[in-house]
N, C-alpha and C positions, 0 to 999 in steps of 0.2 A: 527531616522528612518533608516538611513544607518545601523548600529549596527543590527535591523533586518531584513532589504534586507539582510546582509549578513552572518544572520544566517539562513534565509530559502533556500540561496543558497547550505552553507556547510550540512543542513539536507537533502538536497533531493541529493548531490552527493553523501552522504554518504550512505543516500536510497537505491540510482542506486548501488552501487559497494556492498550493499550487498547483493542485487537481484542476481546480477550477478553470485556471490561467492557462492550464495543459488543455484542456480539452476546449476553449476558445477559442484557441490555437488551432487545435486540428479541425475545427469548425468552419473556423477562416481559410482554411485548405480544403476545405470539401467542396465550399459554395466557387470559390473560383475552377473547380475541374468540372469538365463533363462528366452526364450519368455513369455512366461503366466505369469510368476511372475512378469519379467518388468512393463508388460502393464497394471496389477493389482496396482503395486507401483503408475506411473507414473500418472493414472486416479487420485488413492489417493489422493497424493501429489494436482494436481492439482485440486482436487475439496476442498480441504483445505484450498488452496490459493484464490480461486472462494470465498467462504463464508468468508473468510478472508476482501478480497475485498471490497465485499458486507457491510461488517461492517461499515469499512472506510469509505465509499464511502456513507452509512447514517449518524454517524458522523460529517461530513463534510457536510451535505446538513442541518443537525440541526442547526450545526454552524452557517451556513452563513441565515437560519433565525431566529436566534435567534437574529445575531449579526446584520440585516432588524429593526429587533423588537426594540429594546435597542437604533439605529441613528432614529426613528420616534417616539418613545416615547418622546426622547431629544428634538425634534426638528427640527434637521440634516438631515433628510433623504427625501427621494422620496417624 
Protein backbone atom coordinates (compact mmCIF):
# COMPACT_ATOMS: atom_id res chain seq x y z
CA UNK A 1 0.00 0.00 0.00
CA UNK A 2 2.86 2.46 0.51
CA UNK A 3 4.53 1.34 -2.89
CA UNK A 4 1.20 3.04 -4.21
CA UNK A 5 0.85 6.23 -2.02
CA UNK A 6 4.05 6.60 -3.40
CA UNK A 7 3.53 6.33 -6.72
CA UNK A 8 0.30 8.50 -6.96
CA UNK A 9 2.61 11.02 -5.25
CA UNK A 10 5.63 10.80 -7.95
CA UNK A 11 2.45 10.93 -10.91
CA UNK A 12 0.86 13.85 -9.92
CA UNK A 13 4.35 15.90 -9.25
CA UNK A 14 5.37 14.80 -12.38
CA UNK A 15 1.64 15.84 -13.62
CA UNK A 16 2.20 19.31 -12.05
CA UNK A 17 5.94 20.01 -13.65
CA UNK A 18 4.52 19.04 -16.90
CA UNK A 19 1.65 21.45 -16.72
CA UNK A 20 3.97 23.89 -15.88
CA UNK A 21 6.65 23.24 -18.68
CA UNK A 22 3.30 23.01 -21.11
CA UNK A 23 1.96 26.04 -20.54
CA UNK A 24 5.66 27.89 -20.64
CA UNK A 25 5.71 26.75 -23.68
CA UNK A 26 2.66 28.04 -25.07
CA UNK A 27 3.60 31.27 -23.32
CA UNK A 28 6.72 31.40 -25.38
CA UNK A 29 4.34 31.13 -28.45
CA UNK A 30 2.09 33.77 -27.48
CA UNK A 31 4.67 36.47 -26.88
CA UNK A 32 6.50 35.90 -30.16
CA UNK A 33 2.84 36.29 -32.41
CA UNK A 34 1.03 39.32 -33.05
CA UNK A 35 -2.21 40.42 -30.89
CA UNK A 36 -4.95 38.61 -32.99
CA UNK A 37 -3.03 35.53 -33.70
CA UNK A 38 -2.03 35.37 -29.88
CA UNK A 39 -5.48 35.44 -28.77
CA UNK A 40 -6.56 33.04 -31.49
CA UNK A 41 -3.73 30.54 -30.28
CA UNK A 42 -4.12 31.03 -26.73
CA UNK A 43 -8.34 30.41 -26.90
CA UNK A 44 -7.23 27.19 -28.77
CA UNK A 45 -4.88 25.84 -26.76
CA UNK A 46 -7.04 26.30 -23.94
CA UNK A 47 -10.17 25.17 -25.14
CA UNK A 48 -8.07 21.86 -25.92
CA UNK A 49 -7.11 21.55 -22.50
CA UNK A 50 -10.93 22.29 -21.38
CA UNK A 51 -12.12 19.11 -23.42
CA UNK A 52 -9.04 17.50 -22.39
CA UNK A 53 -10.26 17.92 -18.87
CA UNK A 54 -13.58 17.23 -19.49
CA UNK A 55 -12.41 13.57 -20.46
CA UNK A 56 -10.47 12.98 -17.45
CA UNK A 57 -12.47 14.23 -15.31
CA UNK A 58 -15.53 11.56 -16.74
CA UNK A 59 -12.89 8.85 -16.69
CA UNK A 60 -12.50 9.20 -13.25
CA UNK A 61 -16.12 9.77 -12.21
CA UNK A 62 -16.60 5.97 -14.08
CA UNK A 63 -13.95 4.79 -12.08
CA UNK A 64 -14.90 5.62 -8.97
CA UNK A 65 -18.40 4.07 -9.77
CA UNK A 66 -17.42 1.49 -11.20
CA UNK A 67 -15.04 0.73 -8.45
CA UNK A 68 -18.78 1.69 -5.86
CA UNK A 69 -20.03 -1.12 -8.02
CA UNK A 70 -17.34 -4.00 -7.77
CA UNK A 71 -16.96 -3.14 -3.13
CA UNK A 72 -21.06 -3.81 -3.03
CA UNK A 73 -21.34 -6.54 -5.20
CA UNK A 74 -18.43 -8.16 -2.80
CA UNK A 75 -19.93 -7.27 0.08
CA UNK A 76 -17.48 -4.45 1.25
CA UNK A 77 -19.15 -1.58 0.56
CA UNK A 78 -21.95 1.14 1.64
Amino acid sequence: MRVLRLLLVVVAGLTTAAQLWQERQRLKVIERLPGPQARDYYEATRARDERLMLAVTALLGLGAVAAVAVLVTLGRGP
